[in-house]
N, C-alpha and C positions, 0 to 999 in steps of 0.2 A: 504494500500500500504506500501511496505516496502522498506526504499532505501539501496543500493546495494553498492557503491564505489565510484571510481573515473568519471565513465562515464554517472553517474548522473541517473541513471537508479531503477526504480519505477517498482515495480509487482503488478500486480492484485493479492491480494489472499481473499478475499471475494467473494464467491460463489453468492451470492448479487447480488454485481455491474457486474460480468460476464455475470450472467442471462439478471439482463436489459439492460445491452448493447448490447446484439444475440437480444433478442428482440423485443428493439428500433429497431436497423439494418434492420428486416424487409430480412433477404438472401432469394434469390432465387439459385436453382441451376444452373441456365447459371450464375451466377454473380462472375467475378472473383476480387478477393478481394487483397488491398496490404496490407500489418499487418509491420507497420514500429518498429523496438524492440520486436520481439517475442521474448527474455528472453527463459524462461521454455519451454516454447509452450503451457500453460496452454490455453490460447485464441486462439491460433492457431486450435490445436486438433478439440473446440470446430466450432471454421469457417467452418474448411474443413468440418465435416459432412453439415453443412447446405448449403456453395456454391460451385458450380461446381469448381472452382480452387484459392489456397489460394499462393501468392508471399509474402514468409515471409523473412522480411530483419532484420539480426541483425549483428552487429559489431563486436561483445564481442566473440570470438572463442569458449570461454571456455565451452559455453553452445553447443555444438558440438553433444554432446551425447544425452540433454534431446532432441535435434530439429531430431536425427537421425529415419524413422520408422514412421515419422508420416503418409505416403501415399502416392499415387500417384498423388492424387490432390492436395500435399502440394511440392511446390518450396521453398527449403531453401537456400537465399543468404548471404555470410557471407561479406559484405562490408559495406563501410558507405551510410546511406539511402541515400543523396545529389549525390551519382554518379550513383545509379538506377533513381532515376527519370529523369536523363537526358537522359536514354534510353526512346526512347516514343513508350511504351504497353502501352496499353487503362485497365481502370481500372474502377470497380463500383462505 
């Protein structure tokens, strides 16, 4: 993991721990998933193939571009994760 800046923010980049975390997870395709900091969207990418729909929340605007393209099963919210979960979607 590498950390980023001011917003404390940590990347996956070992292929590694990517792998075992889809995994562990265990996705099915009806499972819709919430990905709280999708950064890059390196984890993201990988979710949407396996679950039927991926709600990816990140903060940081900047990443605007790598989150743009990823699908039609990938929701990209750019707010802070504490005011999506007061919306109540049901999640895996």
């Amino acid at each position: 993991m590498k950390n980023a800046n001011l917003l404390d923010q940590f990347f996956l980049v070992d292929p590694k721990v990517v792998d075992g975390l889809i995994s562990a997870s265990e996705l099915k395709k009806k499972d819709v998933v919430l990905e709280i900091g999708a950064g890059r969207g390196v984890l993201t990418k990988i979710i949407a193939a396996k679950a039927g729909k991926v709600i990816a929340v990140e903060i940081d605007k900047k990443f605007r571009k790598d989150l743009a393209g990823l699908g039609s099963s990938v929701r990209i919210i750019f707010a802070d994760a504490l005011s999506v979960l007061k919306n109540k979607e049901k999640y895996n």
